[in-house]
C-alpha positions in Angstrom: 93.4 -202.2 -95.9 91.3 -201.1 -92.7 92.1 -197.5 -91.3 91.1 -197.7 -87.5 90.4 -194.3 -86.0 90.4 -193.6 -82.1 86.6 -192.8 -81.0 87.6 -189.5 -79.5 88.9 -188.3 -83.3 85.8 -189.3 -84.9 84.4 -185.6 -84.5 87.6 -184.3 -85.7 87.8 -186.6 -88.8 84.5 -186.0 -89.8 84.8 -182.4 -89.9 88.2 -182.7 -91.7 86.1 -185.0 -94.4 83.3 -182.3 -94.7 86.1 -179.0 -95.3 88.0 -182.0 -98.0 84.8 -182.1 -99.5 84.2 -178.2 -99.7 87.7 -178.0 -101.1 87.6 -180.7 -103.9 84.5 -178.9 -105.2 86.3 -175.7 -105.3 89.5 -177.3 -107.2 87.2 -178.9 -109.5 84.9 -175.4 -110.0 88.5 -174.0 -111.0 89.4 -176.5 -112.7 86.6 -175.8 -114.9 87.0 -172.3 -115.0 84.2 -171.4 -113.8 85.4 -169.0 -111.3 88.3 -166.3 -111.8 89.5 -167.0 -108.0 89.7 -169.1 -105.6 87.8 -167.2 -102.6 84.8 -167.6 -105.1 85.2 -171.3 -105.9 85.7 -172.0 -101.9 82.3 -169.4 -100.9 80.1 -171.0 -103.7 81.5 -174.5 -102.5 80.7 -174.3 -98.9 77.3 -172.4 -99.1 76.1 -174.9 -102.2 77.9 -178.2 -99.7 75.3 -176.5 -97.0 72.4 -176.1 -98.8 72.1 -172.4 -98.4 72.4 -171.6 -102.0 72.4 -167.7 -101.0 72.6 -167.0 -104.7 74.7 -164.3 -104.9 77.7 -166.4 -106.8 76.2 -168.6 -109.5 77.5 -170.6 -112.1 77.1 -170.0 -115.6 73.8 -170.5 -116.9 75.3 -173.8 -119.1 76.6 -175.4 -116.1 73.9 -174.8 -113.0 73.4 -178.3 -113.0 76.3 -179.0 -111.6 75.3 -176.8 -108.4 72.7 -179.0 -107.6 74.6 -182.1 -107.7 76.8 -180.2 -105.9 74.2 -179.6 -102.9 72.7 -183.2 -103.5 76.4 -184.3 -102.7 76.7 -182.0 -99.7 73.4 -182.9 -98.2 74.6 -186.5 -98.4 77.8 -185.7 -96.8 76.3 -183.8 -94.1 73.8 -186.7 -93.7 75.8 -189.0 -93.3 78.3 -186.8 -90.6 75.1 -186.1 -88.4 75.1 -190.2 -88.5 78.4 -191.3 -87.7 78.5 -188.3 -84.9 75.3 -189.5 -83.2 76.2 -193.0 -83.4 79.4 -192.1 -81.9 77.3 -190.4 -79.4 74.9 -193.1 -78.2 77.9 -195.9 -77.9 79.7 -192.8 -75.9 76.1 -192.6 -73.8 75.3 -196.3 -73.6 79.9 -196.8 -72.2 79.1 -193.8 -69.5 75.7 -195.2 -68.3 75.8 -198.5 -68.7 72.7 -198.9 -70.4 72.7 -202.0 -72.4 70.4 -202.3 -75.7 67.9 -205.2 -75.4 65.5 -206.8 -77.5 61.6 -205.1 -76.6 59.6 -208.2 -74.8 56.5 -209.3 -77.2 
């Protein structure tokens, strides 16, 4: 099964994938009771996603590990935003312009 998106979404379904990632970290964090309330799971979730790591909320010391997976999985997901939206981008540039991508000559 192929899900086809319209071009002009692609921004909006890319951020809607990157807040659905923030949130399924939080769930999980609960989940694991690792935090009391959600506002912490949620903070902890989007500045680990980001990579900021403030370090004001932490985990417990037996499960920090999971933090950094959790910002190895953010900096993946934000990696690979930053490519769909500038791929989306350049096709947008290149159907505007015209420009047409040809081989270099030797």
């Amino acid at each position: 099964m192929k899900i086809s998106v319209p071009k002009r979404f692609m921004p909006i379904v890319v951020f809607v994938a990157n807040v659905v990632g923030v949130w399924l970290w939080a769930v999980a964090f609960l989940w694991l009771d690792l935090f009391a309330t959600l506002e912490a799971a949620v903070y902890f979730s989007f500045a680990t996603l980001t990579t900021l790591g403030y370090g004001d909320v932490t985990l417990p010391k037996d499960w920090r590990v999971l933090s950094g997976i959790c910002a190895a999985n953010g900096l993946l997901l934000f990696g690979l935003s930053a490519a769909i939206l500038f791929e989306l981008f350049r096709r947008l540039h290149s159907r505007q312009f015209g420009d047409h991508e040809e081989d270099p000559p030797n």
